[in-house]
C-alpha positions in Angstrom: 0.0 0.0 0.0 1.2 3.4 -1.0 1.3 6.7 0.6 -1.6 7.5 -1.0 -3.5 4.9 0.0 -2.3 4.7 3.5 -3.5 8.2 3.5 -7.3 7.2 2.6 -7.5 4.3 4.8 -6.7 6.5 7.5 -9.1 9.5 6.7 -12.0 6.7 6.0 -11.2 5.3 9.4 -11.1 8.0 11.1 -14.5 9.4 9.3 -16.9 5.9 9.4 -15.7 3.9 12.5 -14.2 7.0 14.5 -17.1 9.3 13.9 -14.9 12.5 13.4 -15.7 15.2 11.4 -14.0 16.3 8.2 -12.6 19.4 9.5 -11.5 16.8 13.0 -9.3 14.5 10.4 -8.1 17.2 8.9 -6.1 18.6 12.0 -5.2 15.0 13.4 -2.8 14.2 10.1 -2.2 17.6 8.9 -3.8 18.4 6.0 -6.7 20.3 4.3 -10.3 20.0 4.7 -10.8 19.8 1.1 -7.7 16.9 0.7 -9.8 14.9 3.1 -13.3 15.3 1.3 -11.7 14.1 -1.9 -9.5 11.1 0.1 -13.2 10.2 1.0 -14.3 10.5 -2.2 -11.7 8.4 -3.8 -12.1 5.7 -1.2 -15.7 5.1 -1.8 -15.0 5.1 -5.6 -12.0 2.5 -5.5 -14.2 0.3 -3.0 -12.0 0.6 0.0 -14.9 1.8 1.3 -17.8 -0.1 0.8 -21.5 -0.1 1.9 -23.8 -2.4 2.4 -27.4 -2.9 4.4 -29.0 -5.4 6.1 -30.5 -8.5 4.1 -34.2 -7.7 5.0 -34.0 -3.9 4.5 -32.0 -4.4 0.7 -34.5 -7.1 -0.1 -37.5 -4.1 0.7 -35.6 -1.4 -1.4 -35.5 -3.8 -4.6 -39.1 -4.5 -4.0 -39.9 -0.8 -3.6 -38.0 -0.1 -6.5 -39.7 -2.5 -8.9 -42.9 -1.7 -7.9 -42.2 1.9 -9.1 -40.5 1.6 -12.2 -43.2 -1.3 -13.4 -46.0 0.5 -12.6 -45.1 4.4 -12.4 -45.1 5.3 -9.0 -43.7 8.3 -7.7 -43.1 6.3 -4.6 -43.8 3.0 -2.6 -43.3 2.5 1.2 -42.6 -1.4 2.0 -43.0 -2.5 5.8 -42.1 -5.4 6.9 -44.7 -7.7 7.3 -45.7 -8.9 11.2 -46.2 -12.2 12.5 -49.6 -11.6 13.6 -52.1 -11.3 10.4 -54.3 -9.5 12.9 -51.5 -6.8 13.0 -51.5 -6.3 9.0 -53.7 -3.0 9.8 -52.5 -1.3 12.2 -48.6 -1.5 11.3 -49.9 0.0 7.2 -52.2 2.5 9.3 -49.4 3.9 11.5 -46.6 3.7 8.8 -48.8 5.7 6.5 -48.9 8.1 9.2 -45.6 8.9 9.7 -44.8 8.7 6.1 -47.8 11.4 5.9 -46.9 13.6 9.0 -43.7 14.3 7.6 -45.3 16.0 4.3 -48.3 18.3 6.2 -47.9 21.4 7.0 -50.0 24.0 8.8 -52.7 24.8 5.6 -52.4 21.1 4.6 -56.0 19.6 3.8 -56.1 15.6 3.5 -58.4 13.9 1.4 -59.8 10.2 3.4 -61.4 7.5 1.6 -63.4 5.0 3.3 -62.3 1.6 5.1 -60.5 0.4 7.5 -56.9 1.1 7.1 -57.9 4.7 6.1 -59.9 5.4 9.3 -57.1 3.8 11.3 -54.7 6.4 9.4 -57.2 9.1 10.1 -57.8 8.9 14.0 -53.4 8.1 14.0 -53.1 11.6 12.7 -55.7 13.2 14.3 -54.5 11.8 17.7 -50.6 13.1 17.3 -50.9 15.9 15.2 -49.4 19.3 17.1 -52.4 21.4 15.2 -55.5 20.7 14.1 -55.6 18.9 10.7 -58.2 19.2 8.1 -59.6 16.2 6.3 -62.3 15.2 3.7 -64.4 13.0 3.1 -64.3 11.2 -0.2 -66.9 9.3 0.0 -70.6 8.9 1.4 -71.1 7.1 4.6 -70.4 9.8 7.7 -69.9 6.8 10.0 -66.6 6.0 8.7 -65.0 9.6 9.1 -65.8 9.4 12.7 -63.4 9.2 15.8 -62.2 5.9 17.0 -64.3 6.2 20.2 -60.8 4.8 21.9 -59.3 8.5 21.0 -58.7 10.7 23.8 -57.7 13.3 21.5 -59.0 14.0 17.8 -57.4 17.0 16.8 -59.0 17.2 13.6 -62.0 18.9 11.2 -63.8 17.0 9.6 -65.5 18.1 6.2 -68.1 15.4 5.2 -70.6 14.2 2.5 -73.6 14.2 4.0 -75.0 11.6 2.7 -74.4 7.3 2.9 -72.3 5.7 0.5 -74.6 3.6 -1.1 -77.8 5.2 -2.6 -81.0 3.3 -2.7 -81.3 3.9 -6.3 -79.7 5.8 -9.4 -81.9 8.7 -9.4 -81.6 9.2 -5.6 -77.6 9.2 -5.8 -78.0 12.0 -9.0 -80.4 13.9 -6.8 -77.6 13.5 -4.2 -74.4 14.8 -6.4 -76.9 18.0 -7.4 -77.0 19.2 -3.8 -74.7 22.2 -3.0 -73.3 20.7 0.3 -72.4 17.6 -1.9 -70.7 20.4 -4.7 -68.7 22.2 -2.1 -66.9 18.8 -0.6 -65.8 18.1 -4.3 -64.5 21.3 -5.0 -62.3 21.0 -1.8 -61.2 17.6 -2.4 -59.7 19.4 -5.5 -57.7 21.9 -3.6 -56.1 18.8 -1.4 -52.7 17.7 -1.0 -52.9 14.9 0.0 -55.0 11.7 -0.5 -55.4 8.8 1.4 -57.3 5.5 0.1 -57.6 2.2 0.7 -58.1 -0.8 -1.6 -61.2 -3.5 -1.2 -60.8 -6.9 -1.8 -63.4 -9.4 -3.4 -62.5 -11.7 -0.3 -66.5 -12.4 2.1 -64.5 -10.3 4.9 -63.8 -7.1 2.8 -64.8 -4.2 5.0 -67.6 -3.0 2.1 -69.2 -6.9 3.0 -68.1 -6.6 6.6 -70.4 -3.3 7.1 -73.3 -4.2 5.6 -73.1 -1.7 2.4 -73.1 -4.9 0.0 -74.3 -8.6 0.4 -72.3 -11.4 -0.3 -74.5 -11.8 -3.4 -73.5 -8.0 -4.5 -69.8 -9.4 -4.5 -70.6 -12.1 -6.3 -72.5 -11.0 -8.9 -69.5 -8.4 -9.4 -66.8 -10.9 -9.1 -68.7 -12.3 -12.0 -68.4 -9.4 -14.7 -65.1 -9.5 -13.2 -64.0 -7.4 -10.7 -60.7 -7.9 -8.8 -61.7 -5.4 -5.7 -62.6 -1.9 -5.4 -61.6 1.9 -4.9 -63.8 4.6 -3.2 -66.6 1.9 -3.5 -65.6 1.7 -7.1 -65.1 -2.1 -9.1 -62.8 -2.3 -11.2 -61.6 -5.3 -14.1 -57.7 -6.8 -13.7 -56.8 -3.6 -15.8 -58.0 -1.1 -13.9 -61.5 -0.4 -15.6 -64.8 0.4 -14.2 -67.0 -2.3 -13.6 -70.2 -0.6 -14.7 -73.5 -1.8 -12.7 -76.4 -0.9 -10.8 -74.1 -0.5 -8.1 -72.0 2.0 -9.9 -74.9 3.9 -10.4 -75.8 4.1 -6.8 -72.5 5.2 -5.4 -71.8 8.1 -3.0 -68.1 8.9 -4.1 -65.5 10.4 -5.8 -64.7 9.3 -9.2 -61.7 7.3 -10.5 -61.2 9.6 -12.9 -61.3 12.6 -11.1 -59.0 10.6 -8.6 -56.7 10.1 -11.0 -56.3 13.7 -11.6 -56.1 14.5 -7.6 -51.8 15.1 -6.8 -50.3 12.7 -4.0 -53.4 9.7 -3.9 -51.8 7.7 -1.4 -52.9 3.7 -1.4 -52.5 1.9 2.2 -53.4 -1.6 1.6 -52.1 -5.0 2.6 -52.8 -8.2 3.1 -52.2 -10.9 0.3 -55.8 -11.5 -0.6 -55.9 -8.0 -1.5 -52.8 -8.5 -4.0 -55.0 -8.7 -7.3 -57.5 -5.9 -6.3 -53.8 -3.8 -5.4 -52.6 -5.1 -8.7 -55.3 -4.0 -10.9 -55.4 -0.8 -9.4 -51.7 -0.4 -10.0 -52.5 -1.2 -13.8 -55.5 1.4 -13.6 -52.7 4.3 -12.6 -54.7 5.4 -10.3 -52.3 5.5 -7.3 -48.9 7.7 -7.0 -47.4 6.5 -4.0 -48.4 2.8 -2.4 -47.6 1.5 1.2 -48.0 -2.0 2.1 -45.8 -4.8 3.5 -43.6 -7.6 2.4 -45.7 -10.2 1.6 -48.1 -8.2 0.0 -46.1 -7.0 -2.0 -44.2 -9.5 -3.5 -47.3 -11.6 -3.8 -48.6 -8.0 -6.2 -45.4 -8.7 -8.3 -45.9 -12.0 -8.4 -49.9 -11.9 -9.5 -48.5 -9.7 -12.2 -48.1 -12.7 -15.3 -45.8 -10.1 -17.5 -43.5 -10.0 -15.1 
């Protein structure tokens, strides 16, 4: 080993296993600041410095990283997946809160969809925020926007449709869109900037079952034009397309298309049954940043045939 190189191991040790400043190796062999940011430098380039992370965390980035290039996300957020199934929720729910509170700031308004993981992310935000955050409702269905009756605090304003998610017919839910309560939540949602939606699987225990809005007959006869899971309430086909029905008709809810215009639509969803309705909603476009675990998300890549 030359001078030279004796010289970069030194500054490198000094700088990753000694924790000393730049300016700290600089007076403790004698030379310049900027001779010891290039020695750096050089040492990570020639691979006498080398860096490398833990198996689990590498594995996530590679997954994260497909998952945006194949389906052209702005950004994906891979947890690792718990032991408990029962858990799945909760860890998405507070994970998408942190990875939330860090882009609010004080005039921030959040746009919630309906379901489970989203009211989870909702009452986690509105219970450590520092100031009062304002949220709206994307959907019909005032029940799910509510606190978690658990919640000491809810530090949060509410903005919601007033009205249920689920019409009782076509003409009702067009009477319903034509109201000007209903007109001023959309034309807030637009000025959002953030949104936060969850996917629906087709699975008997999918939270749109679960709550009584549809029978286990509705999701069957829907699974049976082909739907993979929903959106806002919305069905859609392994591509992403709208499942047009009676059920369509009757919705209380934002759009897909006018969701895919929204900036920031946030999906938190996890849970392997829900890989093919997460997959097709990938494929729709719909989404620009996703958060889910490990499993879920390799079991998305691997649902996805061109792959």
């Amino acid at each position: 080993m030359d001078y030279e190189d004796a010289l970069m191991a030194k500054a490198a040790w000094y700088y990753y296993f000694q924790d000393m400043t730049q300016q700290q190796i600089s007076e403790r062999i004698g030379i310049s600041r900027i001779r010891v940011i290039r020695l750096l430098e050089k040492a990570r380039q020639t691979g006498m410095i080398q860096f490398s992370l833990r198996k689990g965390n590498e594995e996530r980035l590679k997954i994260e990283k497909q998952l945006m290039e194949t389906y052209g996300l702005e950004d994906v957020f891979v947890v690792p997946s718990p032991e408990d199934p029962q858990q799945i929720n909760a860890n998405i729910a507070e994970a998408a809160s942190m990875y939330i509170r860090e882009r609010l700031n004080e005039s921030s308004v959040i746009n919630i969809g309906y379901g489970d993981t989203p009211s989870r992310v909702l009452n986690n935000l509105a219970t450590v925020a520092e100031q009062t955050i304002t949220c709206v409702s994307l959907t019909g269905g005032v029940s799910y926007y509510l606190p978690n009756a658990r919640s000491n605090v809810f530090n949060a304003r509410l903005y919601l449709i007033p009205a249920p998610l689920l019409a009782s017919s076509k003409e009702m839910a067009d009477a319903i869109h034509q109201e000007n309560s209903v007109k001023e939540i959309s034309r807030m949602i637009s000025l959002a900037q953030l949104t936060v939606v969850g996917i629906g699987s087709m699975d008997q225990a999918a939270t749109i079952v679960h709550s009584g809005i549809l029978s286990s007959n509705d999701l069957q006869y829907l699974a049976m034009q082909g739907a993979k899971g929903d959106i806002l309430g919305h069905f859609i086909d392994e591509n992403g397309q709208l499942i047009h029905s009676s059920i369509e008709d009757r919705l209380i809810a934002t759009s897909t298309d006018k969701l895919c215009q929204l900036n920031n639509v946030i999906g938190v969803a996890a849970g392997k049954v829900k890989a093919e309705a997460i997959l097709a909603v990938l494929k729709g476009r719909i989404l620009d940043t996703l958060i889910t675990d490990t499993d879920t998300a390799e079991a998305i890549l691997a649902a996805d045939h061109r792959l």
